[in-house]
C-alpha positions as CSV (number, residue, x, y, z in Angstrom):
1,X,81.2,-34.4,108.8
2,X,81.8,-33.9,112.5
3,X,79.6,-31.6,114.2
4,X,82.6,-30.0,116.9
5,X,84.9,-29.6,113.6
6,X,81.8,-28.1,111.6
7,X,81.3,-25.3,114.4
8,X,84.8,-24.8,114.2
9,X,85.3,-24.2,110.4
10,X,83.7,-21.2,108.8
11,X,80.9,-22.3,105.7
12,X,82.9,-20.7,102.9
13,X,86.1,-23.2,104.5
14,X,83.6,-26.1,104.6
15,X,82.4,-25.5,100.7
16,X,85.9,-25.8,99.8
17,X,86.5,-28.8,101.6
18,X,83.3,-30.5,100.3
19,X,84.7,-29.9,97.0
20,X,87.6,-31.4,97.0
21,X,86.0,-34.3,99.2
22,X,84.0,-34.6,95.9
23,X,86.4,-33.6,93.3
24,X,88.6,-36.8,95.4
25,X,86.0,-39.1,95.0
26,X,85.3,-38.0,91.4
27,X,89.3,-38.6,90.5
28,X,89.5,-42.3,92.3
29,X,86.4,-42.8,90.4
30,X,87.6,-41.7,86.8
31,X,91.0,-44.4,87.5
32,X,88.8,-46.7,88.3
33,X,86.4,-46.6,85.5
34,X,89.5,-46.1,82.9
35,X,91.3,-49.0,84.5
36,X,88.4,-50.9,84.1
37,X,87.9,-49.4,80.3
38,X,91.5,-50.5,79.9
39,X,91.0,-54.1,81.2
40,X,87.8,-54.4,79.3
41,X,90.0,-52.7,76.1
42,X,93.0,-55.7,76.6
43,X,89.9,-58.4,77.1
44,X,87.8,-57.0,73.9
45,X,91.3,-57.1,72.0
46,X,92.2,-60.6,73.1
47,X,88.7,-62.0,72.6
48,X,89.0,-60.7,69.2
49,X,92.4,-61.9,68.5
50,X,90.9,-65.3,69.8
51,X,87.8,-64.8,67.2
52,X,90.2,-64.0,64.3
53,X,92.4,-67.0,64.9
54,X,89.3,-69.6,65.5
55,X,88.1,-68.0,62.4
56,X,91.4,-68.6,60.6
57,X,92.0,-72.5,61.8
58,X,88.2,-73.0,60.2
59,X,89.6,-71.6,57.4
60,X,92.3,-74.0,57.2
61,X,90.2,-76.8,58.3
62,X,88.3,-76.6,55.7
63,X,90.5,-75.7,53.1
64,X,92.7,-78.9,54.0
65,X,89.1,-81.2,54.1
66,X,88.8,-80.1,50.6
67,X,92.0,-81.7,49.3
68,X,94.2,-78.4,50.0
69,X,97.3,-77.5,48.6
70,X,97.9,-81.0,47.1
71,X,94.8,-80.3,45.1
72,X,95.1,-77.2,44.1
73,X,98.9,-78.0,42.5
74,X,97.3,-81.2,41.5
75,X,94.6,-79.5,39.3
76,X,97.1,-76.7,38.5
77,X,99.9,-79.4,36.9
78,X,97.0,-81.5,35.3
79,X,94.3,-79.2,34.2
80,X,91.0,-80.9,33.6
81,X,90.2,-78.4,31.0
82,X,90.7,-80.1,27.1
83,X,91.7,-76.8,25.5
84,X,95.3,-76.2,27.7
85,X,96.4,-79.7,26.0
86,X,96.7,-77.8,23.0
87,X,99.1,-75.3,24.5
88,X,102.4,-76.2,23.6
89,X,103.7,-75.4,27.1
90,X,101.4,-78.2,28.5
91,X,102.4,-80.3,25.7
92,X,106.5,-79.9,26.4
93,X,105.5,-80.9,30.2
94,X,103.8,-83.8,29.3
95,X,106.3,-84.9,27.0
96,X,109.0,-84.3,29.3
97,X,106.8,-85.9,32.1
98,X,106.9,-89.1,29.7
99,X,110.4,-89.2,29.3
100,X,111.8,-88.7,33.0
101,X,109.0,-91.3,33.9
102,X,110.3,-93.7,31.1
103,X,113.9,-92.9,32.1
104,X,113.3,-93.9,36.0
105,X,111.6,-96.8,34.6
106,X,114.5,-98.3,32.5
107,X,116.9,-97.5,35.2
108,X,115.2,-99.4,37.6
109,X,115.5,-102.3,35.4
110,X,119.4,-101.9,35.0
111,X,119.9,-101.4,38.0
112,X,117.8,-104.9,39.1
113,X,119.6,-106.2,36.5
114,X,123.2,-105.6,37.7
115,X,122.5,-106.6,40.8
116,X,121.1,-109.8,39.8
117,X,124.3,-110.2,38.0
118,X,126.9,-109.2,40.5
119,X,124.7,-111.5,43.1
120,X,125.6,-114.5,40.4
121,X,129.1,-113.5,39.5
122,X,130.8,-115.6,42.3
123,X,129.1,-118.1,40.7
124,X,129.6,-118.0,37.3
125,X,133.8,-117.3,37.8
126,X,133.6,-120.6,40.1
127,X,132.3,-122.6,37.3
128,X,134.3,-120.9,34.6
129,X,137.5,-122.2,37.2
């Protein structure tokens, strides 16, 4: 403190102006340890967002290097195990399977067919003139 303003000032004055000098500093240094706390909160929080979501890709990284969902509705559709072919359920899918598969089949043919004709029609109504 200054000395001419400490002469001035009784002690009981300059007690009560130490304390709030302190109780001041105290304050500024209370917001600064809470905005701090705060900033260090928000960083903890991202740093754990970014944790959860590396966490998450290695997940889905791995998941996917293991075949991922093409395998899982692969081995879900065509079960390895012997004992679901006897389920009748299994057996109406496969047999409907069959027939779809043998219906694409024989349409393909037509339709080659036709269009092997219709390619050979100008053809064949030239010759007939």
């Amino acid at each position: 403190m200054n000395q001419d303003f400490a002469k001035i000032v009784e002690d009981s004055v300059k007690q009560q102006i130490i304390e709030l000098y302190e109780f001041n500093i105290n304050r500024n240094q209370e917001q600064q340890d809470q905005e701090n706390g705060t900033d260090n909160k928000i960083e903890s929080e991202e740093q754990a967002k970014r944790i959860a979501q590396l966490k998450r890709d290695q997940e889905l990284a791995d998941f996917e290097e293991k075949g991922g969902l093409s395998r899982i509705l692969n081995d879900l559709f065509n079960p390895k195990d012997e004992s679901i072919e006897l389920d009748s359920v299994y057996q109406l899918k496969q047999l409907c399977k069959s027939y779809y598969e043998t219906k694409n089949k024989i349409s393909k043919d037509l339709i080659e067919t036709l269009d092997a004709l219709l390619n050979e029609r100008p053809n064949s109504i030239a010759m007939k003139k």
